[in-house]
C-alpha atoms as a printed R data frame, in Angstrom:
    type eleno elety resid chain resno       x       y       z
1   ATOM     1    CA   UNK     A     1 -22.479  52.315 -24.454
2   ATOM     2    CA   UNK     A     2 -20.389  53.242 -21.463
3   ATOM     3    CA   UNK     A     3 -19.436  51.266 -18.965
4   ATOM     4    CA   UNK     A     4 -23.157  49.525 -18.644
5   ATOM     5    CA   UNK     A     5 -21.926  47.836 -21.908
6   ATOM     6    CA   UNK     A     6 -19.147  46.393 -20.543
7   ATOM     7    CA   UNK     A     7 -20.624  45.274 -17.057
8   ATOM     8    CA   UNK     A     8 -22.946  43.144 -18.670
9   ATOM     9    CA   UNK     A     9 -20.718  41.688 -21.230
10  ATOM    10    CA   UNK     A    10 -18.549  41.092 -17.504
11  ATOM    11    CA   UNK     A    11 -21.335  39.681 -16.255
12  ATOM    12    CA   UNK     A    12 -22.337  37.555 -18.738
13  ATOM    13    CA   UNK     A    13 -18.935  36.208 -19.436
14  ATOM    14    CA   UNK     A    14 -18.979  34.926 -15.261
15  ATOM    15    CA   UNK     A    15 -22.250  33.328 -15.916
16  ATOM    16    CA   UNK     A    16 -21.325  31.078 -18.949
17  ATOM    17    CA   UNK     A    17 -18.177  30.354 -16.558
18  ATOM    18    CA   UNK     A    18 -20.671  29.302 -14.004
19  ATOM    19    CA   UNK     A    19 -22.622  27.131 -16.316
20  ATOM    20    CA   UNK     A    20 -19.678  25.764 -17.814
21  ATOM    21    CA   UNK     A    21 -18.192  24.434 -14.171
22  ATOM    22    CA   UNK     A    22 -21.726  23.324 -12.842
23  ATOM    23    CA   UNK     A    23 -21.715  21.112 -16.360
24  ATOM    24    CA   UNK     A    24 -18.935  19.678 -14.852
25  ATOM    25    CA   UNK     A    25 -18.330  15.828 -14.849
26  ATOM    26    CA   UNK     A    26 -17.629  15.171 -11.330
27  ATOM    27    CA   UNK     A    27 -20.415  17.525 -10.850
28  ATOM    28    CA   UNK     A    28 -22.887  14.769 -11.807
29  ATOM    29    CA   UNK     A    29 -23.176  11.781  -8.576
30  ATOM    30    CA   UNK     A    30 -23.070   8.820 -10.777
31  ATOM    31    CA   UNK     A    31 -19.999  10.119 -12.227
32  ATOM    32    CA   UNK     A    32 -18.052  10.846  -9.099
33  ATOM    33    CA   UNK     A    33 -18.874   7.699  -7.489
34  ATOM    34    CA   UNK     A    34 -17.759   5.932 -10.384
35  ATOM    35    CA   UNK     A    35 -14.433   7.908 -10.784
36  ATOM    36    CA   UNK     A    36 -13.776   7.267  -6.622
37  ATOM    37    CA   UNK     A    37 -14.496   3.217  -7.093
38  ATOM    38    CA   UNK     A    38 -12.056   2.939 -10.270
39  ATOM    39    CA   UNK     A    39  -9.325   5.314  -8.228
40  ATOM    40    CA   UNK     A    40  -9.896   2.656  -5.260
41  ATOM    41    CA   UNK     A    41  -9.834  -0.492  -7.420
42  ATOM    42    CA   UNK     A    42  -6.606   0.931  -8.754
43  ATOM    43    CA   UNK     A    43  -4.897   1.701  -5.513
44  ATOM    44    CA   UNK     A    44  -6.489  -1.854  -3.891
45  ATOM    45    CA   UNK     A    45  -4.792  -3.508  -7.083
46  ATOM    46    CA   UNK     A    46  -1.409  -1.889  -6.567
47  ATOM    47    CA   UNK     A    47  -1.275  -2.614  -2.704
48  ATOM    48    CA   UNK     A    48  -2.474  -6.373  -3.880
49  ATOM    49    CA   UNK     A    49   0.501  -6.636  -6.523
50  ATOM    50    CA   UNK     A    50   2.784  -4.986  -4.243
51  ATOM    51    CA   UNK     A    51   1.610  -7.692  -1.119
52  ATOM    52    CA   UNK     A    52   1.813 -10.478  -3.491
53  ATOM    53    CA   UNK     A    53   5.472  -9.639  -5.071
54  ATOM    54    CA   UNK     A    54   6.598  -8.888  -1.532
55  ATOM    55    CA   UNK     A    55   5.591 -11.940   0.669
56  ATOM    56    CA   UNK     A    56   8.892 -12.093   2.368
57  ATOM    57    CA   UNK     A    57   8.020  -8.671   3.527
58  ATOM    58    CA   UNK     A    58   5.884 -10.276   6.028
59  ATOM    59    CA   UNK     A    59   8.819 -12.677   6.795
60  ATOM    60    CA   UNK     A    60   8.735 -16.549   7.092
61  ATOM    61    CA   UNK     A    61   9.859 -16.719  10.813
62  ATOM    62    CA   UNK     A    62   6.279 -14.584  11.385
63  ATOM    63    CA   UNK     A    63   4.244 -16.942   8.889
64  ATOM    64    CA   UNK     A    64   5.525 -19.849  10.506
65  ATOM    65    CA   UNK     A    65   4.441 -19.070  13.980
66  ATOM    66    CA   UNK     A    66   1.242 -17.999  12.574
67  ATOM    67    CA   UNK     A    67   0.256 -21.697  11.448
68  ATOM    68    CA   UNK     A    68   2.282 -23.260  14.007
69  ATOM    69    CA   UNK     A    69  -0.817 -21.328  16.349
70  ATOM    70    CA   UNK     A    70  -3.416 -22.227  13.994
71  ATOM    71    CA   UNK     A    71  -2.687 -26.090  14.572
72  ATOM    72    CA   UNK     A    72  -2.459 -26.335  10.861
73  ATOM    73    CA   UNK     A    73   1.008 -28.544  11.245
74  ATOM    74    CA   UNK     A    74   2.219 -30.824  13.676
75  ATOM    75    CA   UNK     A    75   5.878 -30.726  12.866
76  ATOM    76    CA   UNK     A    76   8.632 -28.162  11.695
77  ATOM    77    CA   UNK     A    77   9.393 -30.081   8.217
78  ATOM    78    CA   UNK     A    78   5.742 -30.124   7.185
79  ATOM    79    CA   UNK     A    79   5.664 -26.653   8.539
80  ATOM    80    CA   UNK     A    80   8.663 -25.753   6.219
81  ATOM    81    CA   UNK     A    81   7.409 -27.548   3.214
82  ATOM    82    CA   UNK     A    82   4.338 -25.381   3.234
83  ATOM    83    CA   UNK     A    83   5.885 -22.358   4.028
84  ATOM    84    CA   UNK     A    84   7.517 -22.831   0.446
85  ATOM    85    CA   UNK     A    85   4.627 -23.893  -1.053
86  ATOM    86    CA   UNK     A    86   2.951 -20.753  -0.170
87  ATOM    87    CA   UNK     A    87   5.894 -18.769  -1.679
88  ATOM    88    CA   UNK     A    88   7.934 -17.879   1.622
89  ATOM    89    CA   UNK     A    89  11.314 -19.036   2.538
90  ATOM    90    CA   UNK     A    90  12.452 -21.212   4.967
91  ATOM    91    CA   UNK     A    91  15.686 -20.472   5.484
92  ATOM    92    CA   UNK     A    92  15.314 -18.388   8.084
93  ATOM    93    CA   UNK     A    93  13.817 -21.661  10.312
94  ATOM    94    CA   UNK     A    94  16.999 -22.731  11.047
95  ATOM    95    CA   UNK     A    95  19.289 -23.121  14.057
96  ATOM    96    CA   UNK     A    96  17.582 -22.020  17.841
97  ATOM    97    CA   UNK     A    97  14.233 -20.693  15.591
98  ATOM    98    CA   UNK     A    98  13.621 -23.997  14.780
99  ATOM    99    CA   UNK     A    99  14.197 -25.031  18.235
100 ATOM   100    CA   UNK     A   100  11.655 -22.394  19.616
101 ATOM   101    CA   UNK     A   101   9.382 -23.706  16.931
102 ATOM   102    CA   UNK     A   102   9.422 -27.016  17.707
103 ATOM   103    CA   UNK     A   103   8.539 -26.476  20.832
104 ATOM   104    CA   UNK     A   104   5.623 -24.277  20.412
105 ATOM   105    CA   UNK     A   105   3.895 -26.780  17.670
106 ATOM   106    CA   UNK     A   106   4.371 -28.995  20.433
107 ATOM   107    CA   UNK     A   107   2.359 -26.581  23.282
108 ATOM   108    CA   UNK     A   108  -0.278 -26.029  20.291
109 ATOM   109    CA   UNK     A   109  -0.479 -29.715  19.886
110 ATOM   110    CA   UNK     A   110  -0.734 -30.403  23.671
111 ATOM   111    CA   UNK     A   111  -3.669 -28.172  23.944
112 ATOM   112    CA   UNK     A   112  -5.276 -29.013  21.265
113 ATOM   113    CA   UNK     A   113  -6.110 -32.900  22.609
């Protein structure tokens, strides 16, 4: 047989390699989209979780200013009281922040009529 014999055996060894990888199942489109959606839903859901568990991470002070610019409240105790309702603390609107608060609900208020 000589080394003909083994060449092909070589060469058909590669090929069923070839076949085997191209059979693949991220080879197929469906597949791979599908496998990229689920390893996005997964990563959107832990960034969700982690945002949700961590809403101080954003801080209250920033929240606060936030609504006070939407309009949404027209004093610094209803401000506070949803502040906690939405899960943040308002500890940290104390002392000159609340001051600086106060005023700017005030400016938003001003401008608003």
């Amino acid at each position: 047989m000589g080394s003909a014999g083994m060449n092909r055996s070589d060469d058909d060894m590669m090929e069923a390699q070839e076949h085997e990888e191209s059979r693949s199942l991220l080879s197929d489109p469906t597949v791979a989209l599908l496998a990229a959606g689920a390893i996005g839903f997964a990563v959107g859901a832990v960034i969700w979780r982690y945002r949700k568990s961590n809403t101080s991470s954003y801080g209250s002070f920033e929240r606060a200013f936030d609504m006070a610019r939407s309009g949404a409240t027209d004093t610094v105790q209803k401000l506070r009281r949803r502040l906690q309702d939405e899960g943040y603390s308002p500890a940290q609107l104390e002392g000159a922040a609340k001051k600086h608060l106060g005023r700017f609900i005030d400016a938003v208020q001003r401008r608003a009529y």
